[in-house]
C-alpha positions in Angstrom: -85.0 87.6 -112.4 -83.3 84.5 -111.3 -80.8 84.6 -108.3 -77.7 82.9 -109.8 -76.1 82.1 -106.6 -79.5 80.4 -105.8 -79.1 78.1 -109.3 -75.6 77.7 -108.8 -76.4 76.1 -104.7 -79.3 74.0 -106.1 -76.6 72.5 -108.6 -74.1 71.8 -106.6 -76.5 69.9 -104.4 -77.5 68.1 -107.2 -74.1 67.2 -108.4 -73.4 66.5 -104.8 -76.8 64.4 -104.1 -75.7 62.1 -107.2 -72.7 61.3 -106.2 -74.1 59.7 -103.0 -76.3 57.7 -104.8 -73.2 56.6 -107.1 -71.7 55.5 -103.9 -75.0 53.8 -102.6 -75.3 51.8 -105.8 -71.9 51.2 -106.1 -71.9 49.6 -102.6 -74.3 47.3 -103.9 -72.5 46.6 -106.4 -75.6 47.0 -108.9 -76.1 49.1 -111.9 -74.9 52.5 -112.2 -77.5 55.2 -111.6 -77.5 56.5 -115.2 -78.9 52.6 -116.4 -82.7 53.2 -117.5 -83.5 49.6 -116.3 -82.8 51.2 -112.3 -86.5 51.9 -111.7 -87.6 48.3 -112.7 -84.8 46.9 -111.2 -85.8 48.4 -108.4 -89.4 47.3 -108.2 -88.8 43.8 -108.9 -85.7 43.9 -106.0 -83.1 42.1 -108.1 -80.9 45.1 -107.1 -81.1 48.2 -104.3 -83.9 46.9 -102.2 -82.7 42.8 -102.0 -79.1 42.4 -103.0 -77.3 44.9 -100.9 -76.9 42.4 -98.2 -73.0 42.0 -98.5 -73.0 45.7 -97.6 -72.8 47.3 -94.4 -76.2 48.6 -92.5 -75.1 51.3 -90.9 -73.3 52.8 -93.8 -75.9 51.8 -96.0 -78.6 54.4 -93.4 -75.7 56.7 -93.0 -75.6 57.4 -96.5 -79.5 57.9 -97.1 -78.9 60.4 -93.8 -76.6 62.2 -95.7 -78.4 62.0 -99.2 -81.7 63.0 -97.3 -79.5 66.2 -95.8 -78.1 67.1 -98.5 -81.4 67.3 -100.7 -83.0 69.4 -98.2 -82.0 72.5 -98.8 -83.9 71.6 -102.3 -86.9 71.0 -101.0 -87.1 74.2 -98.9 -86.2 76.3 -101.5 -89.4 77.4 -102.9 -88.1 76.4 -106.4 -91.5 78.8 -108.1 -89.5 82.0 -106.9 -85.9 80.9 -108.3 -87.6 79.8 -112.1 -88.6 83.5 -113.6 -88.3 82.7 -116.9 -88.7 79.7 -119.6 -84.7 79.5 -119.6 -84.7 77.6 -116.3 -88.0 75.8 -116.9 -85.0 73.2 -117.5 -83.8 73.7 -114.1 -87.2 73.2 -112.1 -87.8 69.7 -114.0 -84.1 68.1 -113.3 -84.3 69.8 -109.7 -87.9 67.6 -109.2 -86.0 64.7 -110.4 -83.6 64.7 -108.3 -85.4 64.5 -105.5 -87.7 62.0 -107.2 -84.6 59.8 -107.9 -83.5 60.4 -104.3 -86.7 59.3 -102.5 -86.8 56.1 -104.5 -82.8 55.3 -103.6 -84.1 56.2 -100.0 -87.2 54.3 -100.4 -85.7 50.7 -101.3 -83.0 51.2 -99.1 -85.2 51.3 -96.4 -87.2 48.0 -97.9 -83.8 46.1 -98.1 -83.2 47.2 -93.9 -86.0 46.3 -93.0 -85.8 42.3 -95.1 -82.1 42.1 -93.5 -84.0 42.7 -90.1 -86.0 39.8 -90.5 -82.9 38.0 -91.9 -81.1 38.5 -88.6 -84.7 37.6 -87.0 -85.1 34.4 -88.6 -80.9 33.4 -87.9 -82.0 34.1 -84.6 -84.9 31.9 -84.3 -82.7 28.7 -86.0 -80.2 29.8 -82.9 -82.7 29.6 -80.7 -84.2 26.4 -81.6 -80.3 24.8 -81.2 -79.9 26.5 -77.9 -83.0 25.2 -76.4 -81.9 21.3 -77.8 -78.8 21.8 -75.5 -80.4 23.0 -72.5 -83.9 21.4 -71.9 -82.8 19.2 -68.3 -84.2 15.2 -69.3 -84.6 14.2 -65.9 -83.9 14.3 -62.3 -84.3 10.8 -60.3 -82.8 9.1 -57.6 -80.2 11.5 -57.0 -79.1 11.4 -60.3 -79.3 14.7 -62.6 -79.4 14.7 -66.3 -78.8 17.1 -68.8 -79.5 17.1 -72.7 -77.0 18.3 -75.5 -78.3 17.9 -79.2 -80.6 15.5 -77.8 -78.2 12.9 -77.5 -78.8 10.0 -75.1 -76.2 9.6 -72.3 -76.0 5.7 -71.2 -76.6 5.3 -67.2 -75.6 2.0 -66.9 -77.1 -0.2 -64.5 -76.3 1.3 -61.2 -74.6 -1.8 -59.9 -71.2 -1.3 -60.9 -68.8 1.2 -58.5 -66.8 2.6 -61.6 -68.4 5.2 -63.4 -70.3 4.7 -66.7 -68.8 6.5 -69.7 -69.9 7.6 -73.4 -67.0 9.2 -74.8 -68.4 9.1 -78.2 -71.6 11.2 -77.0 -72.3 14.8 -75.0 -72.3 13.1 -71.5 -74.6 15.7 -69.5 -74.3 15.5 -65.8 -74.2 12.4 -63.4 -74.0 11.2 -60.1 -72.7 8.6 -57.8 -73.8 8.2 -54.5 -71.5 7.2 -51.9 -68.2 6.8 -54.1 -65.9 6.6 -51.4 -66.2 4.8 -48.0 -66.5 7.1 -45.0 -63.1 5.8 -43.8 -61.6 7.2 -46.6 -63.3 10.8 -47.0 -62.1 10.9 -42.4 -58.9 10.1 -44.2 -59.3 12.9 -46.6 -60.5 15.4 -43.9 -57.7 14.9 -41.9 -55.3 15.8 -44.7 -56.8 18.7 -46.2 -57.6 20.3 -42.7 -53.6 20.6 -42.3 -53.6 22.2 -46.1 -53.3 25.7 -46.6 -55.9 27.5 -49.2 -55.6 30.4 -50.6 -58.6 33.1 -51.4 -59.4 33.2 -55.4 -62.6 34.8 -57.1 -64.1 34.2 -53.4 -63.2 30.7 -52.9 -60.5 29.1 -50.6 -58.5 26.6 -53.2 -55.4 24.8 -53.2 -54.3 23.2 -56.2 -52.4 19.6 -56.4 -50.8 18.0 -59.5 -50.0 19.8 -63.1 -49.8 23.4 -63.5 -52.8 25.2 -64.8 -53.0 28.0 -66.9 -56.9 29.8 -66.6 -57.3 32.9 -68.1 -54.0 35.0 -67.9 -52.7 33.3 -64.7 -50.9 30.4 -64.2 -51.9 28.8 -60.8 -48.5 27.1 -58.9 -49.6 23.4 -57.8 -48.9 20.6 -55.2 -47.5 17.3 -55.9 -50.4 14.9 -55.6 -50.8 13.3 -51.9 -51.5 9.5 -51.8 -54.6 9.9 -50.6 -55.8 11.9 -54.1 -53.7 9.9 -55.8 -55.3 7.0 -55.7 -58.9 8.4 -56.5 -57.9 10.0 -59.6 -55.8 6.6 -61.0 -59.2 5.1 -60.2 -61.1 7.6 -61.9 -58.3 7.3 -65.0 -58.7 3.4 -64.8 -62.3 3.5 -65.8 -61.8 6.5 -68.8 -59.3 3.8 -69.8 -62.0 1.2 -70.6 -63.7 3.9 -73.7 -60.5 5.4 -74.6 -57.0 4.7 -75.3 -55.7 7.9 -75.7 -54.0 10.3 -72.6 -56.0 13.1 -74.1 -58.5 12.8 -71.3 -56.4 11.6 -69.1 -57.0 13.5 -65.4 -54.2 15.1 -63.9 -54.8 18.1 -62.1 -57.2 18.5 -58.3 -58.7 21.5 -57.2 -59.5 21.7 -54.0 -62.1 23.9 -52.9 -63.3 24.6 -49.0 -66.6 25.9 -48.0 -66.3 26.8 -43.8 -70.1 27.5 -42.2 -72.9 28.9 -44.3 -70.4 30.7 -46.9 -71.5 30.5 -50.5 -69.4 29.5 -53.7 -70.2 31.9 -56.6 -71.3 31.0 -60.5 -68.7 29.6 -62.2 -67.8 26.9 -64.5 -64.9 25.0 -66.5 -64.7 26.2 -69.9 -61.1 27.2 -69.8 -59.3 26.5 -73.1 -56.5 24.6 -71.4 -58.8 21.9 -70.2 -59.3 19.0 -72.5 -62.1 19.2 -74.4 -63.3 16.1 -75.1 -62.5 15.5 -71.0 -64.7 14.7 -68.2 -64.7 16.8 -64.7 -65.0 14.4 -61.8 -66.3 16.7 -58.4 -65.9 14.2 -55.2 -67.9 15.9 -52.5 -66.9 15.5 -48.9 -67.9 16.4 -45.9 -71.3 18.4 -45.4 -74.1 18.1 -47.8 -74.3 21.2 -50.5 -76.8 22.2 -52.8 -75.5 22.6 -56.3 -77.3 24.9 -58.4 -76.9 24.6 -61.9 -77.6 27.5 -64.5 -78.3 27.8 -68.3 -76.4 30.4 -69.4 -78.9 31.0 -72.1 -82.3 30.6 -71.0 -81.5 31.5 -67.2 -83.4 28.4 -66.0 -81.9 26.6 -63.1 -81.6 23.5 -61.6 -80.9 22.5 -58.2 -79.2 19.4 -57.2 -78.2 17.7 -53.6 -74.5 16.8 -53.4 -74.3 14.3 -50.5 -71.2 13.3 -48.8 -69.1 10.9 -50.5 -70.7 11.4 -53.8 -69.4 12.0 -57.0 -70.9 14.3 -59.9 -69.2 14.1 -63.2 -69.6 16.9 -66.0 -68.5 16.7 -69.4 -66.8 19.6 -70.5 -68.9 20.6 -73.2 -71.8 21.3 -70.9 -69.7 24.1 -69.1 -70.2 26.2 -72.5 -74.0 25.5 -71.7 -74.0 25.9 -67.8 -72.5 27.2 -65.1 -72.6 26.3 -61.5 -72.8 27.3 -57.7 -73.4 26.2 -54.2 -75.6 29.3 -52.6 -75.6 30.7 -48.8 -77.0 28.1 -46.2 -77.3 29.3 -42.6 -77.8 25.5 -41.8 -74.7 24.7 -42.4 -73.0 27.2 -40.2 -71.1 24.7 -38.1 -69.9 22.8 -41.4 -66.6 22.4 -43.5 -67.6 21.6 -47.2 -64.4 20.0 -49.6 -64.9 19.7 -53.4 -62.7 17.5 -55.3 -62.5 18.5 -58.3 -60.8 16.4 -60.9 -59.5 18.0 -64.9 -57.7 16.6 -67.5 -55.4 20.0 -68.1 -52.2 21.1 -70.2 -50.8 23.7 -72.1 -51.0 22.1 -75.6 -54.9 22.4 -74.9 -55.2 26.1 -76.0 -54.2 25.0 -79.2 -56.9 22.7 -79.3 -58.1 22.4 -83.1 -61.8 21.6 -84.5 -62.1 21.2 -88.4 -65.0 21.4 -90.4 -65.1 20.3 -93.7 -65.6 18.2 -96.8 -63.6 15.1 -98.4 -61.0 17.4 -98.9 -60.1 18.0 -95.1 -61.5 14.4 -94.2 -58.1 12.9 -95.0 -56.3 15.9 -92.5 -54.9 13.6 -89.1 -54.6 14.5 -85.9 -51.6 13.9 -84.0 -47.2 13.5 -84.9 -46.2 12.3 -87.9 -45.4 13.9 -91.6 -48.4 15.5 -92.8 -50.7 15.7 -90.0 -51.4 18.7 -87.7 -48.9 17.7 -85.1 -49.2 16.6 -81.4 -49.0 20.3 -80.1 -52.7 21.0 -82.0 -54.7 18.4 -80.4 -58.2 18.4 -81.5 -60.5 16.2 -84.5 -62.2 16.3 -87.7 -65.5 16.3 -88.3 -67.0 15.9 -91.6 -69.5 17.9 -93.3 -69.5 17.7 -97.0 -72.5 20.7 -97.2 -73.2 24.0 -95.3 -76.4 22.6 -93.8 -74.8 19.8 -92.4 -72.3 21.7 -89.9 -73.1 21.4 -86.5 -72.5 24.2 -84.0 -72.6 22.2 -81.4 -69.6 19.9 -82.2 -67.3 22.6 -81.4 -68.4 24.0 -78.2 -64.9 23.4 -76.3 -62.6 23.9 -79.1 -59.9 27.4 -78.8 -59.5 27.0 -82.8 -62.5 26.4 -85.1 -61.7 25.5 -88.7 -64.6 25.6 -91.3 -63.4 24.9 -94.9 -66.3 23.6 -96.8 -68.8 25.3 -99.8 -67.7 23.7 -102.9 -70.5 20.9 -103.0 -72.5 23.8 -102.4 -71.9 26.2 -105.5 -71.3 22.9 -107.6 -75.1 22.2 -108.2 -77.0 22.6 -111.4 -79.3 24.7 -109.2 -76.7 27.3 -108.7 -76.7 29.3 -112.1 -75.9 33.1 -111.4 -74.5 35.9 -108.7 -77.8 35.5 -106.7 -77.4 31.9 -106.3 -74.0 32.1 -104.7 -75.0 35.1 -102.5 -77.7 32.8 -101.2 -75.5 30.4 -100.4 -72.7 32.4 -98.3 -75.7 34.0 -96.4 -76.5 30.2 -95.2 -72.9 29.7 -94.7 -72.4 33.0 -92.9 -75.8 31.7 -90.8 -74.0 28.6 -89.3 -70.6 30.8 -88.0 -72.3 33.0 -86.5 -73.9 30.1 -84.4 -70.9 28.8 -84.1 -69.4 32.2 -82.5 -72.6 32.1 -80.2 -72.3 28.7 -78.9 -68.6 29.3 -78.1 -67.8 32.9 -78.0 -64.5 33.1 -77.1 -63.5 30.7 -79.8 -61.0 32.2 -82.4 -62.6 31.1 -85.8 -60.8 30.4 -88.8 -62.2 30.1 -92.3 -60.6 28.6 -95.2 -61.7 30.2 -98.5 -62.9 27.4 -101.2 -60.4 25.7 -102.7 -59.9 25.4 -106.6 -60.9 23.2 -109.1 -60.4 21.6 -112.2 -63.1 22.4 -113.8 -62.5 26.6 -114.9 -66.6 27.3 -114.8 -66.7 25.9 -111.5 -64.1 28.0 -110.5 -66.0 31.1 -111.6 -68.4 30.6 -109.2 -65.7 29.9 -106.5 -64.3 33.1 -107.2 -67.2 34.7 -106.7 -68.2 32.6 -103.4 -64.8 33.5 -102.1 -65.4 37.6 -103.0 -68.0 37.5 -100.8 -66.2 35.5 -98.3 -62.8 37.6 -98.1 -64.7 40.9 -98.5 -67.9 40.5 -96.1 -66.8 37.8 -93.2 -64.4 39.6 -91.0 -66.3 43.2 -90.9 -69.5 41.0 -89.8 -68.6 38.8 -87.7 -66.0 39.1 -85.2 -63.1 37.1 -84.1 -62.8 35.4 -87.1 -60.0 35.1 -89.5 -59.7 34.9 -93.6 -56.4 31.4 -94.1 -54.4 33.0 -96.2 -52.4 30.9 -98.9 -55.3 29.5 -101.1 -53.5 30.0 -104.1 -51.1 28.0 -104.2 -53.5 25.2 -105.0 -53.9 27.3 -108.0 -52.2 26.6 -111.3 -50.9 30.0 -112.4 -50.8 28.9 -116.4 -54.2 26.8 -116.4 -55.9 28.9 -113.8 -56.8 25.3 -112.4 -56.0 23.0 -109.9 -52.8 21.6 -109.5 -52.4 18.2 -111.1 -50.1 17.3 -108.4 -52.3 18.2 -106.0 -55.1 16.0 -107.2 -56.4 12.6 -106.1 -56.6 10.9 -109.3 -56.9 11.8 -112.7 -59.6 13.1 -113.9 -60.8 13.9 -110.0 -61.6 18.0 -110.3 -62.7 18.1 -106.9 -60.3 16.2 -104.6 -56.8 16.7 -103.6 -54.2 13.8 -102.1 -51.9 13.7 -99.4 -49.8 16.6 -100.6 -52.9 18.6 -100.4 -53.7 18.0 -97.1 -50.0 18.7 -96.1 -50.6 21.9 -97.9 -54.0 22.7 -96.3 -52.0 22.0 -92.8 -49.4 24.1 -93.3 -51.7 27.1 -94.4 -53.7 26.4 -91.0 -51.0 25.8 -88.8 -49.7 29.3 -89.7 -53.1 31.4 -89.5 -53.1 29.5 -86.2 -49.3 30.8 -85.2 -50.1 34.7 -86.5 -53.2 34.5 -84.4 -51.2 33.4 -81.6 -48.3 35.6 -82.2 -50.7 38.7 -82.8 -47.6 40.4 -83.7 -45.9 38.8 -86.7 -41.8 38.8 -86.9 -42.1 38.6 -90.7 -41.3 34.4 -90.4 -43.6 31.9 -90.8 -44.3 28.8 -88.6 -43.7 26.0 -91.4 -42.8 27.9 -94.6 -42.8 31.3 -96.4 -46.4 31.5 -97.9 -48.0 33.6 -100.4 -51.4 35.1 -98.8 -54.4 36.5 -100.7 -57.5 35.3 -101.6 -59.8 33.4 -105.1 -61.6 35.8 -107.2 -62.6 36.0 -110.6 -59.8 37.7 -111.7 -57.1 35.4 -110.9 -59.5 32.2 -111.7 -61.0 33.2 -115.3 -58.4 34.0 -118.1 
């Protein structure tokens, strides 16, 4: 005779056992387990083993752990001695299902890890393939050392003139000028630093002279700027003046850096947040020739490069997201004293710096004071990318505050027709932040959901677009933060667009100057909670509504 306390264990753990799988499916947001189209759904991966992707890994193999676990006692159980009689021939067959059904769940979700692996294998190969543009060296000649970024040209000039030759419009890499000052004035300079007083920081003796910086969580306490320095850095400012009129990379700050004997300066390089960072950093060497060693922080490669006295080396500050830099031990200077100049266009308003990414409808946003526009205490720029293959990870290298608000041109195509579509799409979008966040780690990200239309089918699949987005983005990628406010583009009664928000009439896509006040606004304040990390319950410009698009609020 049957042990009931035996048939009663194995259905628990079958009841039990389903409702894992309920929970694995319903994670995938797929059919339910009782749907008789599961098994050829499964086969042809339209739904367990392809489309689970906006689900969590680990949780996905915690729960097969746990389903595996909990179906074992099942399997032990030699199921021949518990059915005795035809009355629980029942039993046996729904007990061999079970497991059946199990191994399957087990077995797809096992497919669908291993085709996210070489997901994140081939996101990792399109990084690679970026990261090795920015840090292949071009040349080395004449004293003068070269580095590529995006595999942009940097002009050189012709050598003949004394000021220094600026791009501002590209990456500039690394360069130097021999003999920038005359030996009477680096004596000059010798005389008047020897009487300074350093202080010891991250093993370096430094003194500071002109306007206060703020690195990391210190703020270093300056000099007033000598004559002697003075003068260099209005001539270095005189020639930044001939590509740019703006004070943005304006230099106003000298570190001074002092090398006594053989002693070694260790890795380091400028990719503070409160240095300008579309700036240049001017390094005047004096006294005893150094070697500079430069490092990719990627590849590890390095590069070695002579700094002679007198000379100037000018970096731009993008490159110190790419490379750092350090002058090693060298017993043949033992009877040396080695000064750095170092020359950075620095203030406070600067870790507010501001990077947006986007379509038209952030390609009206401007930059500076004025009704409207993000405001002089967010410096930063606009760069325009109308689709998700077009952003560039590199753009944004020096930025504190990256803004991406783009996808619309995306989901609009014919080609996009169903769930699938759109999924494909975010997974390509979710590919380029995620360079992004590599390229400049420290970076706070900020990602605008898509913003509404007039067309109501179109904004079905923004609403879905956005699910993804609000539900997926912050648990897989870090540092990175949902703008809250979207709806208020959103006509409550039409479940559209705003007229008054629109560009023109019959424009669905495109919204006008109020718009772009609006879309300020919404990032200014992300930007101020972020900041705040505490909220007070105010808001920077204006009490706004948060939440996200989906298709609730977007289809009638």
């Amino acid at each position: 005779m049957c042990d009931k306390s035996i048939i009663e264990q194995i259905n628990n753990i079958s009841l039990k056992s389903a409702g894992i799988k309920n929970v694995i499916l319903l994670k995938t947001n797929k059919h339910s387990l009782s749907d008789v189209n599961v098994k050829n759904d499964i086969s042809s991966k339209k739904t367990i083993g392809k489309e689970y992707l906006a689900g969590s890994i680990i949780e996905m193999i915690g729960l097969i752990d746990t389903l595996a676990a909990t179906i074992k006692p099942i399997i032990d159980c030699d199921i021949l001695d518990v059915v005795d009689s035809n009355s629980n021939t029942q039993l046996y067959s729904d007990v061999q299902k079970e497991i059946s059904d199990c191994a399957k769940i087990i077995e797809a979700t096992a497919k669908a890890v291993e085709e996210q692996k070489a997901d994140f294998k081939k996101q990792l190969q399109e990084l690679n393939n970026i990261v090795s543009q920015i840090s292949v060296p071009v040349c080395r000649d004449s004293g003068l050392t070269q580095f590529s970024e995006a595999g942009e040209q940097f002009s050189r000039g012709n050598g003949q003139n004394d000021h220094i030759e600026h791009n501002i419009a590209f990456i500039s890499q690394s360069k130097c000028k021999e003999s920038f000052v005359s030996s009477t004035v680096s004596d000059e300079m010798i005389s008047f630093l020897s009487s300074q007083h350093f202080t010891v920081e991250a093993g370096r003796s430094v003194t500071w002279f002109g306007e206060r910086y703020h690195h990391g969580d210190t703020n270093t306490n300056t000099k007033p700027i000598p004559p002697c320095i003075q003068s260099i850095m209005e001539r270095l400012n005189s020639n930044i003046d001939e590509v740019s009129t703006s004070d943005s990379c304006k230099l106003n700050l000298c570190l001074v850096t002092k090398l006594v004997g053989s002693n070694s300066l260790p890795d380091h390089c400028y990719d503070d947040f409160s240095i300008s960072p579309e700036s240049y950093i001017h390094t005047l060497s004096i006294g005893a020739p150094r070697t500079l060693t430069f490092r990719d922080k990627f590849s590890g490669s390095e590069l070695t490069h002579v700094m002679n006295p007198n000379s100037l080396h000018v970096m731009s500050r993008n490159s110190q997201s790419v490379f750092t830099h350090r002058i090693d031990r060298d017993p043949s200077c033992a009877d040396t004293t080695y000064y750095s100049l170092t020359f950075l266009s620095v203030g406070k308003k600067y870790m507010n710096s501001t990077c947006i990414i986007g379509d038209s409808n952030t390609k009206g946003i401007e930059f500076g004071a004025g009704k409207g526009k993000v405001g002089e205490s967010y410096p930063g720029k606009q760069i325009y990318s109308p689709i998700i293959k077009n952003i560039d990870p590199k753009a944004c290298v020096s930025y504190h505050n990256i803004v991406v608000s783009l996808g619309v041109n995306d989901i609009r195509q014919p080609s996009i027709k169903c769930l699938q579509d759109i999924e494909h799409c975010y997974r390509q979008y979710k590919v380029k932040l995620y360079q992004i966040q590599k390229l400049n780690p420290r970076a706070r990200l900020f990602v605008v959901p898509v913003l509404p239309t007039g067309s109501e089918l179109l904004n079905v699949k923004v609403g879905d677009f956005n699910r993804l987005l609000i539900n997926d983005l912050t648990r897989s990628l870090y540092n990175v933060s949902i703008v809250n406010g979207v709806p208020r583009f959103l006509d409550r009664k039409r479940n559209l667009l705003r007229e008054s928000l629109l560009r023109k009439q019959g424009d669905i896509l495109h919204i006008n100057s109020w718009g772009h006040g609006l879309l300020v606004r919404l990032v200014k304040d992300a930007i101020y909670y972020r900041n705040k990390s505490i909220v007070d319950g105010r808001s920077y410009s204006s009490s706004l509504k948060s939440g996200g698009i989906g298709r609730d609020n977007l289809t009638s």
